[in-house]
HTML snippet that shows the backbone in 3Dmol.js (N, CA, C, O; Angstrom):
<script src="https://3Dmol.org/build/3Dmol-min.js"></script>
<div id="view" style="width:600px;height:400px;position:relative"></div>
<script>
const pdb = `
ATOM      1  N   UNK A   1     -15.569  11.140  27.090  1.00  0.00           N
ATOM      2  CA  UNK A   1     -15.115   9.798  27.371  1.00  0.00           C
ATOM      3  C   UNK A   1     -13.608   9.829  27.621  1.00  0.00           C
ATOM      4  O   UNK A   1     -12.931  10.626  26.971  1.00  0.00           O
ATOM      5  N   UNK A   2     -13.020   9.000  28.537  1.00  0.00           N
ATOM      6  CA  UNK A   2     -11.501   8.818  28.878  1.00  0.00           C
ATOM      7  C   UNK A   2     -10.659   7.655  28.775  1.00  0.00           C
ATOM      8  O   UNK A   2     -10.614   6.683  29.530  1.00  0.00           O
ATOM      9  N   UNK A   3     -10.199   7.821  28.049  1.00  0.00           N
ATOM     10  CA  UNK A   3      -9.208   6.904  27.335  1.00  0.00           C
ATOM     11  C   UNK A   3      -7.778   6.799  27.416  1.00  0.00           C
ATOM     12  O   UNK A   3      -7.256   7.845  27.800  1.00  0.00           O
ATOM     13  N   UNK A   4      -6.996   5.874  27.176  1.00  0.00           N
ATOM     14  CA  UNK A   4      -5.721   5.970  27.301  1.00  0.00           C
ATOM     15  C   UNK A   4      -4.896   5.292  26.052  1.00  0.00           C
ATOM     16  O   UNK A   4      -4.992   4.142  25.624  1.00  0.00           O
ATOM     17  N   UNK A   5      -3.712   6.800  25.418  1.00  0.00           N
ATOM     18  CA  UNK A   5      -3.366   6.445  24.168  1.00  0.00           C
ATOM     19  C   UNK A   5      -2.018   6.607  24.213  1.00  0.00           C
ATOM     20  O   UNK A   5      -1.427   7.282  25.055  1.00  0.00           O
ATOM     21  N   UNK A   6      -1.423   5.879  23.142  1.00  0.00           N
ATOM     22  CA  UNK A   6      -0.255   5.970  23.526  1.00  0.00           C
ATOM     23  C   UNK A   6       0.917   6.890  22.120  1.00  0.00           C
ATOM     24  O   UNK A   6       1.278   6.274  21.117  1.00  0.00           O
ATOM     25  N   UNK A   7       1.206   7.957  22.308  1.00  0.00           N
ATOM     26  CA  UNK A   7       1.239   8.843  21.801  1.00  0.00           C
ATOM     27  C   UNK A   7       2.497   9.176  21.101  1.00  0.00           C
ATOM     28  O   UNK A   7       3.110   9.643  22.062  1.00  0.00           O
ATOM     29  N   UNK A   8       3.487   9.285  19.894  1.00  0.00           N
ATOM     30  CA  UNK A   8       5.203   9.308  19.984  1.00  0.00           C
ATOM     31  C   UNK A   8       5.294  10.694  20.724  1.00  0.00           C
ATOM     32  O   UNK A   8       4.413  11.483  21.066  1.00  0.00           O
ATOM     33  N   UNK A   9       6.390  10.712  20.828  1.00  0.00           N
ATOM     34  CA  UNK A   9       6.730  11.826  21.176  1.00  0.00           C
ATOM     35  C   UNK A   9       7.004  12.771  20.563  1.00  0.00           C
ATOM     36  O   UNK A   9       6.815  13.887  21.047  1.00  0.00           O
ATOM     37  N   UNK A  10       7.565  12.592  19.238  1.00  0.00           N
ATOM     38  CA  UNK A  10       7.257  14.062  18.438  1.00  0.00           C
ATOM     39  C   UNK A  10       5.571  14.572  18.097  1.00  0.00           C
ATOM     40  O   UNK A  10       5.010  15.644  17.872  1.00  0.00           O
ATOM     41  N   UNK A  11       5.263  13.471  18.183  1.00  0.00           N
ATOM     42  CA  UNK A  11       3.781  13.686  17.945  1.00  0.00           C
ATOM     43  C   UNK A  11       3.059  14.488  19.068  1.00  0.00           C
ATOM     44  O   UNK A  11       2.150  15.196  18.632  1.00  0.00           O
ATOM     45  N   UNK A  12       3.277  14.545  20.564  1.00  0.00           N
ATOM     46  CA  UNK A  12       2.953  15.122  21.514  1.00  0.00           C
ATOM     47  C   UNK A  12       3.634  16.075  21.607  1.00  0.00           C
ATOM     48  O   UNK A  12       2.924  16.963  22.079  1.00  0.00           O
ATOM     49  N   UNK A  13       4.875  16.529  21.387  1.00  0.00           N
ATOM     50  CA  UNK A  13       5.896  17.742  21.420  1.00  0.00           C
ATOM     51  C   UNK A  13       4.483  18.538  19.798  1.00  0.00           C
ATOM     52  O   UNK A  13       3.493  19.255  19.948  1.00  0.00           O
ATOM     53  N   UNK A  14       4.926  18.108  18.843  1.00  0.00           N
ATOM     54  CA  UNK A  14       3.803  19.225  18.281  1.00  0.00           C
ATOM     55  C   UNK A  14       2.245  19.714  18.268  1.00  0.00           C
ATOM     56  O   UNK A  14       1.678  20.588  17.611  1.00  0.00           O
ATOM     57  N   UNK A  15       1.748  18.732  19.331  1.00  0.00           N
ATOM     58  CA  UNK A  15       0.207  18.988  19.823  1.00  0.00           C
ATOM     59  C   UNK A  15       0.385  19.744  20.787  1.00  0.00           C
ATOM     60  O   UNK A  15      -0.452  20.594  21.090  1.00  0.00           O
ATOM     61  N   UNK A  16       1.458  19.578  21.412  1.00  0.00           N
ATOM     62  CA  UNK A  16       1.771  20.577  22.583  1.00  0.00           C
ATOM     63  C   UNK A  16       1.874  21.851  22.001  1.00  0.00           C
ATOM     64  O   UNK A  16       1.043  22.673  22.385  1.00  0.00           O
ATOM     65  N   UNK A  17       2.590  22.160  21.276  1.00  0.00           N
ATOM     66  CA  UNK A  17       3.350  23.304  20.617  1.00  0.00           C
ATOM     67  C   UNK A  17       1.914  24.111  19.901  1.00  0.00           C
ATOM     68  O   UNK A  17       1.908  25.332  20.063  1.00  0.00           O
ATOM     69  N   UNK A  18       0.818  23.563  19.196  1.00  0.00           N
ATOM     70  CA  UNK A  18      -0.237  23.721  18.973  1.00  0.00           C
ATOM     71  C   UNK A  18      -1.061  24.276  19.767  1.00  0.00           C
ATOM     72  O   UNK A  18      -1.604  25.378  19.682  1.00  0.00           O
ATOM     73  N   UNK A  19      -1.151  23.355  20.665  1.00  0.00           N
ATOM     74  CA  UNK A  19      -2.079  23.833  22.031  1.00  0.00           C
ATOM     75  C   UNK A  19      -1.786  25.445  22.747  1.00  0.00           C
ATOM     76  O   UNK A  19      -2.629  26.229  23.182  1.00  0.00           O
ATOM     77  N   UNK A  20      -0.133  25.617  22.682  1.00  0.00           N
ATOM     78  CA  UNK A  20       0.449  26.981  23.349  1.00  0.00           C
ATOM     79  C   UNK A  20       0.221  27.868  22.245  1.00  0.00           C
ATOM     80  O   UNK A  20      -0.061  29.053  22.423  1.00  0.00           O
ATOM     81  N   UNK A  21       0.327  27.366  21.159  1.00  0.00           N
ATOM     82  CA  UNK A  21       0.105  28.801  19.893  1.00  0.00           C
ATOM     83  C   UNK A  21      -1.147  29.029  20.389  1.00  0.00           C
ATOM     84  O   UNK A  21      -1.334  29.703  21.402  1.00  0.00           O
ATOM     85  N   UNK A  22      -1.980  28.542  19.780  1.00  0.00           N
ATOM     86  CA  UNK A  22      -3.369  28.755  19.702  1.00  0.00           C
ATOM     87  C   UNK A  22      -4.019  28.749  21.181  1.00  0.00           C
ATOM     88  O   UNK A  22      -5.247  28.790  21.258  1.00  0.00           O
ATOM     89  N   UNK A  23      -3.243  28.700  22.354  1.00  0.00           N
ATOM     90  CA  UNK A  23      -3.939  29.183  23.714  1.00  0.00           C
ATOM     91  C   UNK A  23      -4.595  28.105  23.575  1.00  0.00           C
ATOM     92  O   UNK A  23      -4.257  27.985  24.752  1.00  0.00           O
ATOM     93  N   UNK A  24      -5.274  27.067  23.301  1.00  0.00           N
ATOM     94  CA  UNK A  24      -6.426  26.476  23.418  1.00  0.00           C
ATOM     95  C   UNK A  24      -6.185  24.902  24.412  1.00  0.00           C
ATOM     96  O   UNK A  24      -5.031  24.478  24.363  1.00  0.00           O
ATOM     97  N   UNK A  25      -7.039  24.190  25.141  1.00  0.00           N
ATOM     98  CA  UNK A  25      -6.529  23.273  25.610  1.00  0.00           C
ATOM     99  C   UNK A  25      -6.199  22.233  24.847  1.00  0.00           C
ATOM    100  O   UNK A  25      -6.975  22.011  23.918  1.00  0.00           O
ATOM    101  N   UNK A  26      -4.977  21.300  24.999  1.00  0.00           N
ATOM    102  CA  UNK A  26      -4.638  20.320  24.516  1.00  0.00           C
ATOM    103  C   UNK A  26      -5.388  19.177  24.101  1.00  0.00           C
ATOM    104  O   UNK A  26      -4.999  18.502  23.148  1.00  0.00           O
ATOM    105  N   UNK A  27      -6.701  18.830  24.895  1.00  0.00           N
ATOM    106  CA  UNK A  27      -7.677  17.652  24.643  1.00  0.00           C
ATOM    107  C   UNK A  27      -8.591  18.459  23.557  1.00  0.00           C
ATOM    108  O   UNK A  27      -9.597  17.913  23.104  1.00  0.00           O
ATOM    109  N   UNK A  28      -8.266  19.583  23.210  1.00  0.00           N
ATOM    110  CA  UNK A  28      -8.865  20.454  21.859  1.00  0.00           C
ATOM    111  C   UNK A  28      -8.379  20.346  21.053  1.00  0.00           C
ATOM    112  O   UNK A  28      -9.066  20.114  20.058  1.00  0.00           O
ATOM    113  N   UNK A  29      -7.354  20.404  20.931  1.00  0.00           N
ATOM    114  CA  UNK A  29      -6.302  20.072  20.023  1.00  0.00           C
ATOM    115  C   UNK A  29      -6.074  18.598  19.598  1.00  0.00           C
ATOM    116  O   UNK A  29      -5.736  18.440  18.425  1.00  0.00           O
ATOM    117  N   UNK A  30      -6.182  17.722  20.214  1.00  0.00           N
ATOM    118  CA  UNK A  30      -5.720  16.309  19.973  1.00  0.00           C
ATOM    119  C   UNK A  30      -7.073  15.992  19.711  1.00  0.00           C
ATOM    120  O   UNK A  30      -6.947  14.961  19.051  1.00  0.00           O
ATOM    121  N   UNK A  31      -8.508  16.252  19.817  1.00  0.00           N
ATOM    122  CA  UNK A  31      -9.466  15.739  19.120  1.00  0.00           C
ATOM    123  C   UNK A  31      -9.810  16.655  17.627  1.00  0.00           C
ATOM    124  O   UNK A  31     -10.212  16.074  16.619  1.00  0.00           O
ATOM    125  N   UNK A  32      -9.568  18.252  17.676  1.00  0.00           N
ATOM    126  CA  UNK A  32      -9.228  18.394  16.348  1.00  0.00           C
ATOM    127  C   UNK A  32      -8.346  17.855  15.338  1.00  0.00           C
ATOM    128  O   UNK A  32      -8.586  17.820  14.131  1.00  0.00           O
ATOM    129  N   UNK A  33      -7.208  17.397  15.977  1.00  0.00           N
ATOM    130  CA  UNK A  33      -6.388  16.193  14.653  1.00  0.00           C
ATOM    131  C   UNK A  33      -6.842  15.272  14.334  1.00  0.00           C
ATOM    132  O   UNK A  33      -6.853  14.993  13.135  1.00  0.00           O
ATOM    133  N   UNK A  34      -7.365  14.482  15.222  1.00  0.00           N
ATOM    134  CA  UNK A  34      -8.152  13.117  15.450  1.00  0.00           C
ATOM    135  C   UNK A  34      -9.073  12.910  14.136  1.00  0.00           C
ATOM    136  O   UNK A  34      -9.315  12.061  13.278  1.00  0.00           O
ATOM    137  N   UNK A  35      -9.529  14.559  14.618  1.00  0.00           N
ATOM    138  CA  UNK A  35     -11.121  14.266  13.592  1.00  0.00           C
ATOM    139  C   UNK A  35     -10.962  14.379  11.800  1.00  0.00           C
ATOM    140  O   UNK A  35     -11.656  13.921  10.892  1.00  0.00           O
ATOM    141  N   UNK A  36      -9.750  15.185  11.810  1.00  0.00           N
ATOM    142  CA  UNK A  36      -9.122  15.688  10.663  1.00  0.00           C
ATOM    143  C   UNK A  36      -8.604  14.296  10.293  1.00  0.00           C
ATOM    144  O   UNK A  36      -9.119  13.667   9.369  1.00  0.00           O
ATOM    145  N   UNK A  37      -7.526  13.787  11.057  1.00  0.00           N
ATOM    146  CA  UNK A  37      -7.321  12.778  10.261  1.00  0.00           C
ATOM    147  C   UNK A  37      -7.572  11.884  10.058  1.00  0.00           C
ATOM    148  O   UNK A  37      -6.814  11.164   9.408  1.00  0.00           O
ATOM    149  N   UNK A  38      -9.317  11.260  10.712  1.00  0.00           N
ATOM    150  CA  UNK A  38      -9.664  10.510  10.636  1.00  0.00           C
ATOM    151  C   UNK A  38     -10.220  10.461   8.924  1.00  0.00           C
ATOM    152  O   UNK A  38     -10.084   9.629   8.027  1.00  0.00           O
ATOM    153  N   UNK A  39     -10.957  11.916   9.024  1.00  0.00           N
ATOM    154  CA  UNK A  39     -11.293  11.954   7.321  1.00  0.00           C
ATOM    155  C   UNK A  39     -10.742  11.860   6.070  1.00  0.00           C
ATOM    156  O   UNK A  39     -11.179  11.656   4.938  1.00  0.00           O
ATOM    157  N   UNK A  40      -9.313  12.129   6.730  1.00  0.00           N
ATOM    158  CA  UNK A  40      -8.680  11.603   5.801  1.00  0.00           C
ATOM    159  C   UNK A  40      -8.229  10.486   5.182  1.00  0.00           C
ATOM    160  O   UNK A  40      -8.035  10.305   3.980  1.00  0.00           O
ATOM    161  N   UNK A  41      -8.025   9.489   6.424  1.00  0.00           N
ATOM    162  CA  UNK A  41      -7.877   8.249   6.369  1.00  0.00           C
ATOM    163  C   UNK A  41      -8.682   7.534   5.917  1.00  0.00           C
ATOM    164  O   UNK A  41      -8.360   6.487   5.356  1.00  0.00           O
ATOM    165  N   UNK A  42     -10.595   8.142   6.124  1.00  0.00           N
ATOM    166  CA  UNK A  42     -11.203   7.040   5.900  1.00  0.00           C
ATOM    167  C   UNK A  42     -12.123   7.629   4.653  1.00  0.00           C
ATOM    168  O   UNK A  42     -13.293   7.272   4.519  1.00  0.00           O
ATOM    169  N   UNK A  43     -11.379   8.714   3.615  1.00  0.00           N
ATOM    170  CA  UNK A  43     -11.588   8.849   2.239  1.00  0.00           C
ATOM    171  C   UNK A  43     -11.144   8.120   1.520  1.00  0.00           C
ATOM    172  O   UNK A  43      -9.917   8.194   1.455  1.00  0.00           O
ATOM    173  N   UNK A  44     -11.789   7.096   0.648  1.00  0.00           N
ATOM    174  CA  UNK A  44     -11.357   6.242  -0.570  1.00  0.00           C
ATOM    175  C   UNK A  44     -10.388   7.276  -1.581  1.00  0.00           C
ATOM    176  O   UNK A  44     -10.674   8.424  -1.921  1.00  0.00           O
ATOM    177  N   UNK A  45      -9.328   6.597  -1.893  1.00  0.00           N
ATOM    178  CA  UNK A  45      -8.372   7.012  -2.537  1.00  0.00           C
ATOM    179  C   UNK A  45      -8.977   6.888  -4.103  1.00  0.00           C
ATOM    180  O   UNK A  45      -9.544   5.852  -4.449  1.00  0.00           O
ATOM    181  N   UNK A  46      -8.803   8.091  -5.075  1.00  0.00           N
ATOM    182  CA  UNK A  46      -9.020   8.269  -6.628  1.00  0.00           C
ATOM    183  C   UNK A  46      -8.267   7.465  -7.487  1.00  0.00           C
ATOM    184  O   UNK A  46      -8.389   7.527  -8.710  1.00  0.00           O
ATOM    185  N   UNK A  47      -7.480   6.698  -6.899  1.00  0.00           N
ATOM    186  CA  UNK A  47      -6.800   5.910  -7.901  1.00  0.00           C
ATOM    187  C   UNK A  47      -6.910   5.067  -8.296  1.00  0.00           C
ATOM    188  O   UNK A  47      -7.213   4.183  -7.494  1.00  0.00           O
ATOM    189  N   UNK A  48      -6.733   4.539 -10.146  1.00  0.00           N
ATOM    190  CA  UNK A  48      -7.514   3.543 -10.900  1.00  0.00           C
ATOM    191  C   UNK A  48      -7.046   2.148 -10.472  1.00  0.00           C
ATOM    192  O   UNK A  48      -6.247   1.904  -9.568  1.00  0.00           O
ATOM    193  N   UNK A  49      -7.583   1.403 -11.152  1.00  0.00           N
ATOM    194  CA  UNK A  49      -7.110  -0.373 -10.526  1.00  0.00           C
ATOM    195  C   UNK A  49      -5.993  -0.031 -11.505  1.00  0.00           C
ATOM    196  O   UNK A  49      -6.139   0.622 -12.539  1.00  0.00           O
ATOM    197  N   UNK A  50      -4.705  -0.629 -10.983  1.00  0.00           N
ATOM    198  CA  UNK A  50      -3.893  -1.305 -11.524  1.00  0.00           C
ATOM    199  C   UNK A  50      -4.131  -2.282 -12.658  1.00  0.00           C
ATOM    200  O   UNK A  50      -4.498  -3.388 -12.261  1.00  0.00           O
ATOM    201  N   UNK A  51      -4.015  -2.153 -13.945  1.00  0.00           N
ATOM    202  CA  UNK A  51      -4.071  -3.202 -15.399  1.00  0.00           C
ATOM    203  C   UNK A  51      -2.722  -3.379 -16.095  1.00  0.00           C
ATOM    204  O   UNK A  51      -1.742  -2.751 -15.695  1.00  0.00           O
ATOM    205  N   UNK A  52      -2.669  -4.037 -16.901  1.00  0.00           N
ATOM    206  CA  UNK A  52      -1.462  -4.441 -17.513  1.00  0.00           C
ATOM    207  C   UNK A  52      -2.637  -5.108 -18.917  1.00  0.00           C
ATOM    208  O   UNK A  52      -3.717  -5.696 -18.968  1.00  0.00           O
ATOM    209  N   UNK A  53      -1.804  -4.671 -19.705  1.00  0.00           N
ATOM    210  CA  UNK A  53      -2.143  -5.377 -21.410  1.00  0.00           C
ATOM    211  C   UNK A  53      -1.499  -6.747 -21.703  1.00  0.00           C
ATOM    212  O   UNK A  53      -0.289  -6.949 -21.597  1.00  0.00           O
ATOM    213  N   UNK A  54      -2.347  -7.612 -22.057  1.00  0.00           N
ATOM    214  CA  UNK A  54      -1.483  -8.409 -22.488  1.00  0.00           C
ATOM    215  C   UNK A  54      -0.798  -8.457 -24.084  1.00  0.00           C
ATOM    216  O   UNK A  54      -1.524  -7.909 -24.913  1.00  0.00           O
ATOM    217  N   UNK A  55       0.239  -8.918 -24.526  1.00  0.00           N
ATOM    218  CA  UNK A  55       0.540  -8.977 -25.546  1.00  0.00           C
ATOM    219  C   UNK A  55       0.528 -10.102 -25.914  1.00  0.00           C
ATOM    220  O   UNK A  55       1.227 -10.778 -25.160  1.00  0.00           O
ATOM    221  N   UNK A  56      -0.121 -10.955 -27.075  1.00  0.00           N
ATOM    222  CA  UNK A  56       0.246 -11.934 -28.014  1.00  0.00           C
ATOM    223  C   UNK A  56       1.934 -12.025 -28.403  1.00  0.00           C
ATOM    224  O   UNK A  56       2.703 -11.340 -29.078  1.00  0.00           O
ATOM    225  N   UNK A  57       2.037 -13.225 -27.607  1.00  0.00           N
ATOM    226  CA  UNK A  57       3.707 -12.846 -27.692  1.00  0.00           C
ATOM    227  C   UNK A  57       4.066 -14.489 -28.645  1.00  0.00           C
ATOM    228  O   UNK A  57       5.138 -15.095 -28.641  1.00  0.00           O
ATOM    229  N   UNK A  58       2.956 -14.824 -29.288  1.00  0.00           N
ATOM    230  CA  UNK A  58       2.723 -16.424 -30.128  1.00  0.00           C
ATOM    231  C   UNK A  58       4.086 -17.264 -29.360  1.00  0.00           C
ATOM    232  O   UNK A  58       4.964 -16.956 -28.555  1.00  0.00           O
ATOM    233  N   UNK A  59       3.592 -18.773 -30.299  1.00  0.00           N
ATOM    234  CA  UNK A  59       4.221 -20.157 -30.000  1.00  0.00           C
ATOM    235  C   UNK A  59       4.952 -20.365 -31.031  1.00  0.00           C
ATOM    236  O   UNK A  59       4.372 -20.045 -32.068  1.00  0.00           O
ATOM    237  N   UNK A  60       5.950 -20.756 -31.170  1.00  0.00           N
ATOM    238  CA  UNK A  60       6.750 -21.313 -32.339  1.00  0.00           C
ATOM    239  C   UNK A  60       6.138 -22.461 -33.069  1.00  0.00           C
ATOM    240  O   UNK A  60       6.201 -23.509 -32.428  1.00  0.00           O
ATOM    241  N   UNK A  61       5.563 -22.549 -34.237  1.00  0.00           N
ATOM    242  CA  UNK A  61       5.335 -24.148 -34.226  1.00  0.00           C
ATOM    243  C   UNK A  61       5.884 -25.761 -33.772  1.00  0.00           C
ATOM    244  O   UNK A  61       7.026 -26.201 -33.906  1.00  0.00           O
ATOM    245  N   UNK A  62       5.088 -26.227 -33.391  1.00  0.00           N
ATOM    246  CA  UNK A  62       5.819 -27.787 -32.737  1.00  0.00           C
ATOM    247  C   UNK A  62       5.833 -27.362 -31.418  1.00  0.00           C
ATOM    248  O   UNK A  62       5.697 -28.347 -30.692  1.00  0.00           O
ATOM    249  N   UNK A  63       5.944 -26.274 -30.745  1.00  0.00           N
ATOM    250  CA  UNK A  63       5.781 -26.132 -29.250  1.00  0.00           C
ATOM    251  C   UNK A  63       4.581 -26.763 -28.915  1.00  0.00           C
ATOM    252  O   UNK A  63       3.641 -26.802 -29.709  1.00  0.00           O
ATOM    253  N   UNK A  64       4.544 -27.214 -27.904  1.00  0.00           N
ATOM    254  CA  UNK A  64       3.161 -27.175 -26.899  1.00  0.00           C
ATOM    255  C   UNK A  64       3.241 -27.171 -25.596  1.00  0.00           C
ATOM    256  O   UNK A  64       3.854 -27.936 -24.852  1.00  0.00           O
ATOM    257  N   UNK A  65       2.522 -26.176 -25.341  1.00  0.00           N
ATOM    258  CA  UNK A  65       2.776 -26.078 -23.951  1.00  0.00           C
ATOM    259  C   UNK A  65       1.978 -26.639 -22.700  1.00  0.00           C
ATOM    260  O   UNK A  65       2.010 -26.108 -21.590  1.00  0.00           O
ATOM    261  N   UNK A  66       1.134 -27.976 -23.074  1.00  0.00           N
ATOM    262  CA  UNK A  66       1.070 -28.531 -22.189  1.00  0.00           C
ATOM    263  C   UNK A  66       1.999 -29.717 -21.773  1.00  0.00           C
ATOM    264  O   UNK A  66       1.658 -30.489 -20.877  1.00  0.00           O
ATOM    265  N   UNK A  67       3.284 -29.851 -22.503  1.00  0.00           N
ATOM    266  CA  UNK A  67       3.798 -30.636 -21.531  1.00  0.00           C
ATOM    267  C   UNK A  67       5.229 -29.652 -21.354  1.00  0.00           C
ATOM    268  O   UNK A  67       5.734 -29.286 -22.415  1.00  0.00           O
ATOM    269  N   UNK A  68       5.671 -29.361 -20.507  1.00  0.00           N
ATOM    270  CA  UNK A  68       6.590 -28.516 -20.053  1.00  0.00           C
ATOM    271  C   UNK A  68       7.953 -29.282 -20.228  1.00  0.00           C
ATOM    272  O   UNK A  68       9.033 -28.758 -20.500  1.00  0.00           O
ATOM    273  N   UNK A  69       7.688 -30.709 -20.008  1.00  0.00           N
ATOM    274  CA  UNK A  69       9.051 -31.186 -19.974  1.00  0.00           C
ATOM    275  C   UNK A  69       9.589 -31.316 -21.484  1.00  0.00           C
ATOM    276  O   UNK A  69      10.791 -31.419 -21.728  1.00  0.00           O
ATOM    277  N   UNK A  70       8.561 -31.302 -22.510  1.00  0.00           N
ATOM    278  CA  UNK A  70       8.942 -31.726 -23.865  1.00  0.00           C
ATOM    279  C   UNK A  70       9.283 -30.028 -24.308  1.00  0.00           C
ATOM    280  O   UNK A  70      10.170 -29.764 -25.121  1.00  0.00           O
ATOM    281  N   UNK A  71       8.663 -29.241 -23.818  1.00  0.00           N
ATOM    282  CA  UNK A  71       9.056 -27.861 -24.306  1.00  0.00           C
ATOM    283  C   UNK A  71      10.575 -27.530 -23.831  1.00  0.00           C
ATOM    284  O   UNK A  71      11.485 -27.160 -24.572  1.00  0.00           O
ATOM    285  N   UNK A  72      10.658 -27.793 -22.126  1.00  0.00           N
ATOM    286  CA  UNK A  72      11.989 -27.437 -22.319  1.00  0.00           C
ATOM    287  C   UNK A  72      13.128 -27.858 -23.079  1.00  0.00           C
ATOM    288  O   UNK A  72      14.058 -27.241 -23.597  1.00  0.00           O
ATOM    289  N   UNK A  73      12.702 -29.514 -22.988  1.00  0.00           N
ATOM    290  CA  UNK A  73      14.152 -30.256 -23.721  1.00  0.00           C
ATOM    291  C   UNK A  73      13.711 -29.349 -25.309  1.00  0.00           C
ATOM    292  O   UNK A  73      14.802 -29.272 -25.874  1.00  0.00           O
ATOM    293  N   UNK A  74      12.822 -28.772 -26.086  1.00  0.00           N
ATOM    294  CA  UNK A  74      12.986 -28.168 -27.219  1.00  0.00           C
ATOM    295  C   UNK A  74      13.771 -26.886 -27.133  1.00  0.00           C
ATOM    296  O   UNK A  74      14.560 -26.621 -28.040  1.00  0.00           O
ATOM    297  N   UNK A  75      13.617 -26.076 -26.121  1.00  0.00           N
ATOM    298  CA  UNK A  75      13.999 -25.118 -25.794  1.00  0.00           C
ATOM    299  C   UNK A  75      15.855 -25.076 -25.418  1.00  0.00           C
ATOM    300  O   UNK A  75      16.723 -24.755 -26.228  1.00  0.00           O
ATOM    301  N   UNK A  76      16.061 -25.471 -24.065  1.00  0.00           N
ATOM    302  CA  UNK A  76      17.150 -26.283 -23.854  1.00  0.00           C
ATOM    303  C   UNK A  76      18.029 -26.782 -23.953  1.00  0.00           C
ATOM    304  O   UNK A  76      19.200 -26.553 -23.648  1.00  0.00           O
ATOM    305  N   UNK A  77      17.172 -28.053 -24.715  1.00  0.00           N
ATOM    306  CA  UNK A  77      18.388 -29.322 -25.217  1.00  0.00           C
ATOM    307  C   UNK A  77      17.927 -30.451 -24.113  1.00  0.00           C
ATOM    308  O   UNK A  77      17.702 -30.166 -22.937  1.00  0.00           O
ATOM    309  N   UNK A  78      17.820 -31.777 -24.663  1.00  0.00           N
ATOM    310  CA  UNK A  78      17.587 -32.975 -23.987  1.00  0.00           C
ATOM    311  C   UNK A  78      18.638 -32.963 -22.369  1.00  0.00           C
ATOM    312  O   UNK A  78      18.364 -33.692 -21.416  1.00  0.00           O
ATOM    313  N   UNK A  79      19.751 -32.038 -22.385  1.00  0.00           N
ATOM    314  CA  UNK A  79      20.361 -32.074 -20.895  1.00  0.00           C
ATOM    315  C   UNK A  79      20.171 -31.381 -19.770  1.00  0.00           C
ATOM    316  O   UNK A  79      20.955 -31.336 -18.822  1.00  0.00           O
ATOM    317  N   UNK A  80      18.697 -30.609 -19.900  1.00  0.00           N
ATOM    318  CA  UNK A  80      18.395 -29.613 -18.921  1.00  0.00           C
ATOM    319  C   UNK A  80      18.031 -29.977 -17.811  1.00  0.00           C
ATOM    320  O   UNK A  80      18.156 -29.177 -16.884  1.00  0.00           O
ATOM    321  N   UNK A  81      17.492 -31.248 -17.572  1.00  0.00           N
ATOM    322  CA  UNK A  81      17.957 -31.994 -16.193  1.00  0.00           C
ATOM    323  C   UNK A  81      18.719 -31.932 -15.542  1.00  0.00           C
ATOM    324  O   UNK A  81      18.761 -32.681 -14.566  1.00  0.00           O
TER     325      UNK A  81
END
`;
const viewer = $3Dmol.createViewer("view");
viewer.addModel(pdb, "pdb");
viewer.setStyle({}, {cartoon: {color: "spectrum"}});
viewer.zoomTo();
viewer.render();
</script>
């Protein structure tokens, strides 16, 4: 099949350079990387989920934290407006 890709140029300077070591043609070469790095790319990575612990980090008594505005002025001071 023929396709058209668009390639950097260091990236074609060392498929080239490939192709002349190894004598072999270049569309040999650029579908052996292809295939290589396709497997690589499309191997699921071993690494665990991301977690974090929580810590009990408690409330002071008289806090509550459903009203935010009464916590800050405790926190604060009545001028944090």
């Amino acid at each position: 099949m023929r396709t058209t890709l668009s390639i950097d140029e260091d990236v074609l300077e060392r498929a080239r350079k490939v192709a002349a070591q190894r004598r072999a043609p270049f569309k040999k070469i650029i579908n052996e990387a292809l295939r290589a790095g396709l497997d690589i790319v499309g191997t699921p990575t071993n690494q665990r989920p991301y977690r974090t612990e929580p810590i009990a980090m408690g409330l002071r008594a008289g806090r509550n934290l459903d009203n935010i505005g009464e916590l800050l002025a405790l926190i604060e001071g009545e001028g944090y407006r």
